[in-house]
C-alpha positions as CSV (number, residue, x, y, z in Angstrom):
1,X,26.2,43.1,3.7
2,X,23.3,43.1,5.8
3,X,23.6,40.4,9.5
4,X,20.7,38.1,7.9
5,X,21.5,38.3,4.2
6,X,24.9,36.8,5.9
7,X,22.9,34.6,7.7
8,X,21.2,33.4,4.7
9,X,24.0,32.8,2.4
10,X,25.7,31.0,5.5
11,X,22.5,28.6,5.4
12,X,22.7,27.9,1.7
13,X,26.1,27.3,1.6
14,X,25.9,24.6,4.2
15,X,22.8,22.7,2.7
16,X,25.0,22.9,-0.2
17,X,27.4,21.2,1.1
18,X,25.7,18.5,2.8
19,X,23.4,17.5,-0.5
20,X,26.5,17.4,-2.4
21,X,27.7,15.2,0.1
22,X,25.1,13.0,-0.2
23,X,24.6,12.5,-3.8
24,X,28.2,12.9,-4.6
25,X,30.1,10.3,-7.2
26,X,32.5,9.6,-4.7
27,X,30.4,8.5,-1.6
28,X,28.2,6.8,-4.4
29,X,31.2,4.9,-5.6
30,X,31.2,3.5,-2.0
31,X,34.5,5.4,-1.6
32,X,36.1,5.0,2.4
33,X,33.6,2.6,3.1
34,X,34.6,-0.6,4.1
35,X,34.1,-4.2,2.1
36,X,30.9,-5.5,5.1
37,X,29.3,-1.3,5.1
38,X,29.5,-1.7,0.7
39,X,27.6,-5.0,0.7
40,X,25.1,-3.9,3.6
41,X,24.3,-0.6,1.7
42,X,24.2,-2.5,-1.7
43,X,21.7,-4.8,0.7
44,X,19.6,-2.4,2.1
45,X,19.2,-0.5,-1.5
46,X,17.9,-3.9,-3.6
47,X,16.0,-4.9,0.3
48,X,13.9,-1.1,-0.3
49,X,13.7,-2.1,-3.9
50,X,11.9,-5.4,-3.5
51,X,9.7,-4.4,0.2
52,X,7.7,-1.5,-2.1
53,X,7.2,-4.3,-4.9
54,X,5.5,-6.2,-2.6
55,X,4.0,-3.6,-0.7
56,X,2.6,-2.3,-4.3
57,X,1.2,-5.8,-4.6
58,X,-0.9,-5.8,-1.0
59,X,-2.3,-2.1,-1.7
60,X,-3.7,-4.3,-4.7
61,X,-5.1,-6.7,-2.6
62,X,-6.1,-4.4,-0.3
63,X,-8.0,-2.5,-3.4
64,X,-9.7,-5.9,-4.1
65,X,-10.9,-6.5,-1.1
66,X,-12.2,-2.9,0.0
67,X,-14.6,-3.5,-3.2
68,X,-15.7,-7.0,-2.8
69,X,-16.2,-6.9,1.2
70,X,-17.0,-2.9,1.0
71,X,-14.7,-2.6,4.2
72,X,-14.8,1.3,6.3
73,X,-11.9,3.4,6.2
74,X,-11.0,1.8,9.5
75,X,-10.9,-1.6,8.3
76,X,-9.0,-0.4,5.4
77,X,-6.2,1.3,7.7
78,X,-6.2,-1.6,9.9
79,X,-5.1,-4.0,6.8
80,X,-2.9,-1.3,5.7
81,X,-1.0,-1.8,8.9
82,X,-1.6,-6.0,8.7
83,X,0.0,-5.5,4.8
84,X,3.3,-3.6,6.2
85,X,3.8,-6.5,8.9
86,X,3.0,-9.1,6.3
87,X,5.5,-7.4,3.7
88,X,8.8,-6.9,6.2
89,X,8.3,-10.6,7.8
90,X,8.0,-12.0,4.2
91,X,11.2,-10.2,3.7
92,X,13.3,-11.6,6.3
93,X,14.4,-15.2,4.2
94,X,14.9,-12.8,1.5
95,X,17.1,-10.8,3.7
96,X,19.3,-13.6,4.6
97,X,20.0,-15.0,1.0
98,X,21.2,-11.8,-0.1
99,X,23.7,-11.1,2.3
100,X,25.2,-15.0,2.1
101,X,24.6,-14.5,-1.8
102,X,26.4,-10.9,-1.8
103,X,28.9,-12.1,1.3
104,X,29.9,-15.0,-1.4
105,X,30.2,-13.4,-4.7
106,X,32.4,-10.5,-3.4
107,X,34.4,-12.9,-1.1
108,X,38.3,-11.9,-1.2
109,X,37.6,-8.8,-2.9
110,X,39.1,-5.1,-1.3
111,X,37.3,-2.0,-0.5
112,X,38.7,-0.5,-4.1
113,X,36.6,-3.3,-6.1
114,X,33.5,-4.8,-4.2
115,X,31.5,-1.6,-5.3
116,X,31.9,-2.0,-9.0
117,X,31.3,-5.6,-8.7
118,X,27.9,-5.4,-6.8
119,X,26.9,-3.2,-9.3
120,X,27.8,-5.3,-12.5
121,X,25.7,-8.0,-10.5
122,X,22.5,-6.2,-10.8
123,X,19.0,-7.5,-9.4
124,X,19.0,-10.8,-8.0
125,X,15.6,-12.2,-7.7
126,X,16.3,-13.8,-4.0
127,X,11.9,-14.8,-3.7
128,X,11.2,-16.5,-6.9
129,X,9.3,-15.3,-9.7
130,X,6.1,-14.4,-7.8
131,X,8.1,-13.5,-4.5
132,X,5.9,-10.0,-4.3
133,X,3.0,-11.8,-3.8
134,X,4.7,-13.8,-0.5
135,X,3.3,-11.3,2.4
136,X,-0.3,-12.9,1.4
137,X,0.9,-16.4,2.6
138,X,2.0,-14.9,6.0
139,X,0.2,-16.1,9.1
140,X,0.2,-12.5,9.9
141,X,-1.7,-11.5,7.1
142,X,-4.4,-14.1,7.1
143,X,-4.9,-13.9,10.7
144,X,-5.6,-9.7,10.5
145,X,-8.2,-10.8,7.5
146,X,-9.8,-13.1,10.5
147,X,-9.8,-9.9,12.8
148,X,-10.2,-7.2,10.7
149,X,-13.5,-8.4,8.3
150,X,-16.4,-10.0,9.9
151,X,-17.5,-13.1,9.8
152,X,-20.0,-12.8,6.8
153,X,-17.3,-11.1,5.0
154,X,-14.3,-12.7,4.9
155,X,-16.9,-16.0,3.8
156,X,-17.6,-13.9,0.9
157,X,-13.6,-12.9,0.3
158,X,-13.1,-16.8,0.9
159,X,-15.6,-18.0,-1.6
160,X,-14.1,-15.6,-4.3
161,X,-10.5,-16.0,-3.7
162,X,-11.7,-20.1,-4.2
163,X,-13.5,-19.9,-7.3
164,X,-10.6,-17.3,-8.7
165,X,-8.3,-20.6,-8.0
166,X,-10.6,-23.5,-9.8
167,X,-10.9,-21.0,-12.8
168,X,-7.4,-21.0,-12.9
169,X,-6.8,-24.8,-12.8
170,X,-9.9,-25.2,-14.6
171,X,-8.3,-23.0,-17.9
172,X,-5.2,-24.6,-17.3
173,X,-6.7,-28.2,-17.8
174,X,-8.4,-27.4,-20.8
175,X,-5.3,-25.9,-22.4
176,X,-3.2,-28.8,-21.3
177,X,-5.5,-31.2,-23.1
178,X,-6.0,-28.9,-26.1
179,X,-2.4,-29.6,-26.6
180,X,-2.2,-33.0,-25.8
181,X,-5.0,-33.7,-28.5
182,X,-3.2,-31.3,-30.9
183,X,-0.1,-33.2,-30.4
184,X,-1.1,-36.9,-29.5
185,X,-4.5,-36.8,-31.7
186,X,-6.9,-38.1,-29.4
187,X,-9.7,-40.3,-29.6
188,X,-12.5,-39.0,-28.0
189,X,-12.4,-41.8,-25.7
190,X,-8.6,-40.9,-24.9
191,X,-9.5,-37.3,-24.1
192,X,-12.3,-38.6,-21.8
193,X,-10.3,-41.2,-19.8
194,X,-7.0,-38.2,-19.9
195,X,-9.6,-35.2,-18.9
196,X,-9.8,-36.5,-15.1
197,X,-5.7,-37.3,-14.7
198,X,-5.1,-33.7,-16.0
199,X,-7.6,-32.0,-13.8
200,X,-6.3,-33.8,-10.9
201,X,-3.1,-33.1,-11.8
202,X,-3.5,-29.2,-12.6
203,X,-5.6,-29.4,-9.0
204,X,-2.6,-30.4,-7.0
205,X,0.2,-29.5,-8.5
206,X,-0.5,-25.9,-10.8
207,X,1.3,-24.0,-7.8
208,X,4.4,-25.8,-7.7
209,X,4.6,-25.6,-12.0
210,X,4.4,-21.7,-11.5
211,X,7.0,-21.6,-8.3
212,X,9.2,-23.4,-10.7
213,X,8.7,-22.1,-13.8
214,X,6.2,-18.7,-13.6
215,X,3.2,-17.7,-14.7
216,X,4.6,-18.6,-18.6
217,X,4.0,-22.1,-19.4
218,X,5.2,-23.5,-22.8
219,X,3.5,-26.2,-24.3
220,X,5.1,-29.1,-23.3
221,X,5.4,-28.0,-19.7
222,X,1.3,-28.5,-20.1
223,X,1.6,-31.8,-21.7
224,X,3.7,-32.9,-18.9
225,X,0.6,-32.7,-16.6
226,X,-0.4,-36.3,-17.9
227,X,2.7,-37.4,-16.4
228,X,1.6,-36.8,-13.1
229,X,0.0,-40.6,-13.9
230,X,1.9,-43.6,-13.3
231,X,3.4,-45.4,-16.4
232,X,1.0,-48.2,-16.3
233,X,-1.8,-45.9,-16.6
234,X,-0.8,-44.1,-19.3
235,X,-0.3,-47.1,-21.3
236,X,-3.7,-48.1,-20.6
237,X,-4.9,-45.1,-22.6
238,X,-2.1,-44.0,-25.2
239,X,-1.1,-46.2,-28.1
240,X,2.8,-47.3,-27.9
241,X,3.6,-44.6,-30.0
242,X,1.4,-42.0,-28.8
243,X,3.0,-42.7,-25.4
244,X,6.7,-42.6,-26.8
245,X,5.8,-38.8,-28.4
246,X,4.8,-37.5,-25.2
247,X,7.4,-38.8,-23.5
248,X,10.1,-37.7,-25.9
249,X,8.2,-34.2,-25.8
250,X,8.5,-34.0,-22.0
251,X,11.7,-35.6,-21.2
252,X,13.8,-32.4,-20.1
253,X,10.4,-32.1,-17.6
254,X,11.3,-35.9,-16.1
255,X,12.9,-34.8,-12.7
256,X,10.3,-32.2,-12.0
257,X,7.5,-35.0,-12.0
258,X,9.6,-37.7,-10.7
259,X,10.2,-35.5,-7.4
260,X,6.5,-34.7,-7.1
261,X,5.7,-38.6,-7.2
262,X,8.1,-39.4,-5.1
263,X,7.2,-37.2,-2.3
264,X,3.4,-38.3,-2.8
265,X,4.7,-41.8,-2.2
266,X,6.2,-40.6,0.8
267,X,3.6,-38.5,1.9
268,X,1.1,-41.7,1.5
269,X,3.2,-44.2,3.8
270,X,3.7,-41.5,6.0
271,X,-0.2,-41.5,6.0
272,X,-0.4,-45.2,6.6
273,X,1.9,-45.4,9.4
274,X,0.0,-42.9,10.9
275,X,-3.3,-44.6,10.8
276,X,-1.5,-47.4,12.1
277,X,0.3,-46.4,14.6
278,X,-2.7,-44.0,15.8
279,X,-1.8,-40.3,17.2
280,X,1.2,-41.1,19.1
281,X,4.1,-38.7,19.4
282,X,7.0,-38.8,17.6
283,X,9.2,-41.6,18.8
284,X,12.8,-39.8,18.2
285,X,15.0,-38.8,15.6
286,X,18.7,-38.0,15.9
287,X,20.3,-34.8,14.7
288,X,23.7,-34.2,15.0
289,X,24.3,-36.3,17.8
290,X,21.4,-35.5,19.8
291,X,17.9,-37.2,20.4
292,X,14.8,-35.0,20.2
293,X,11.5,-36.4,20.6
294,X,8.2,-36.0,20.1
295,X,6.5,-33.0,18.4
296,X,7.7,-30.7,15.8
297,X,11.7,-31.0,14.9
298,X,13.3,-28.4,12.5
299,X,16.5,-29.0,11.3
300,X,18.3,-26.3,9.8
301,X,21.4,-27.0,7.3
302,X,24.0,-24.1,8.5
303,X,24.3,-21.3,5.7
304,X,22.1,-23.0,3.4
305,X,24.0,-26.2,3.2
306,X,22.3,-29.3,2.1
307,X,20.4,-32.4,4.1
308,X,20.3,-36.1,3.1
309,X,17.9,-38.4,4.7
310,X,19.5,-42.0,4.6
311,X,17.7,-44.9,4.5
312,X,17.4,-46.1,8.3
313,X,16.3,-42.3,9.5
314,X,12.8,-42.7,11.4
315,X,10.5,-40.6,12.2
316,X,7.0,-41.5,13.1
317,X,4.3,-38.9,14.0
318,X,4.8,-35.3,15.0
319,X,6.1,-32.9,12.1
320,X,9.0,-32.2,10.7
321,X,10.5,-28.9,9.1
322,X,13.6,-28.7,7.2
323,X,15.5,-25.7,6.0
324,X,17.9,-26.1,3.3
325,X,19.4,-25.0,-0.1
326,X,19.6,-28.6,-1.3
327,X,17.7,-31.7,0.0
328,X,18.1,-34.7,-1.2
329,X,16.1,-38.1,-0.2
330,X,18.2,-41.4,-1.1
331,X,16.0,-44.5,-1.4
């Protein structure tokens, strides 16, 4: 046998070895790794999954604006690049449910079991149902578009990306008062006097119905829009029993609306005591024992816990940002 035939076999046995190493049942079984390197590798594997689903969603975007704007190749590579920093920093809260979601689920569990129990788990949608889509709601994102396309440009991509958005609540308020008529059998006075309460409502509220429950909206979900109103207005319009159908249609949908109109209430006397109370700084607020003032305050629950606000919290001016799995506002 010839020095390099030697040589050659030598080679091929050794990348042998090391693809067999890599794809082999055993190190895929997560096999001599320990319980924190099976849940990190089970991380990183859905974490690759879900960063090309949203990267597949910005080439899209990307696509759609190359046409409408007619950007150079340079432009195009400089969004390409804008899309990738969008995509991992839209990633990072998704990051950090999975591993306290993984870190909990597996808790207790020995090197021998964790693997097989990851895997029985499956995808766990960490984002939401449009969480692909998140990297165009980054700063860094909308700021490259500000960059990147000039001035008359992004105006144009603007103007489209707006009337995309009013066809969209516009289609969803005619739908939801198809039904309502369908269901409620309108007068044509009704439908007039309940045309404005729906558009309004579909106007400021149709992206927090499909962050809750997707693009698929069932019937009474668009009936429910109506209930954006106040009782007393809705009684002004629908007959006693008219109003007890819809109700009794759109009672599992009760909390959902009675959140939204409580937080407009708050929003409004948060409005008020800012007009009267002018542009002055926060005063303070107390967390955990310790006064900060004036500005922006973030509170952040410790791995996702919850926050209550209490009656007698203040906090006038400023902003405030809270993270938290659960928040809950008593009254």
């Amino acid at each position: 046998m010839s020095a390099l035939l030697r040589i050659s076999i030598t080679f091929l046995f050794a990348a042998t070895v090391a693809i067999g190493q890599e794809i082999s049942p055993e190190s895929d079984s997560g096999k001599g790794l320990t319980v924190d390197e099976q849940i990190s590798r089970h991380v990183r594997k859905q974490a690759d999954e879900e960063r090309k689903k949203r990267m597949d969603f910005m080439g899209f975007v990307i696509d759609d604006i190359v046409r409408l704007c007619e950007l150079n190749d340079a432009q195009k590579e400089r969004l390409v690049l804008a899309a990738k920093g969008a995509s991992k920093r839209s990633m990072e809260r998704w990051h950090e449910q999975a591993e306290r979601y993984f870190r909990q689920r597996v808790s207790g569990s020995d090197e021998e079991t964790v693997n097989e129990m990851l895997q029985n788990m499956g995808n766990v949608n960490f984002g939401g149902r449009d969480s692909d889509r998140e990297g165009e709601t980054e700063a860094v994102w909308k700021d490259s578009l500000k960059d990147v396309l000039s001035a008359e440009q992004l105006s144009k991509y603007d103007t489209v990306l707006a009337e995309r958005t009013q066809a969209r609540i516009d289609a969803f308020s005619e739908m939801a008062i198809a039904s309502l008529d369908s269901y409620l059998r309108l007068t044509p006075q009704q439908k007039a006097k309940m045309s404005p309460i729906i558009n309004s409502s579909a106007n400021e509220y149709l992206d927090d119905i499909h962050r809750y429950w997707g693009e698929y909206v069932e019937k009474n979900m668009l009936m429910s829009l109506a209930n954006a109103a106040d009782e007393k207005t809705l009684k002004e319009i629908l007959s006693d029993r008219q109003y007890e159908r819809l109700q009794s249609a759109t009672s599992n949908l009760e909390h959902f609306w009675e959140q939204r109109r409580r937080l407009k209430k708050a929003k409004n006397d948060a409005d008020q005591r800012k007009n009267e109370n002018g542009d002055q700084r926060a005063e303070a607020i107390k967390i955990d024992g310790n006064i900060k003032a004036g500005g922006k305050v973030v509170i952040k629950a410790a791995n996702g816990g919850a926050v209550r606000i209490q009656p007698g919290a203040i906090f006038r001016g400023g902003e405030i940002e809270i993270e938290a799995g659960e928040i809950t506002i008593e009254e």
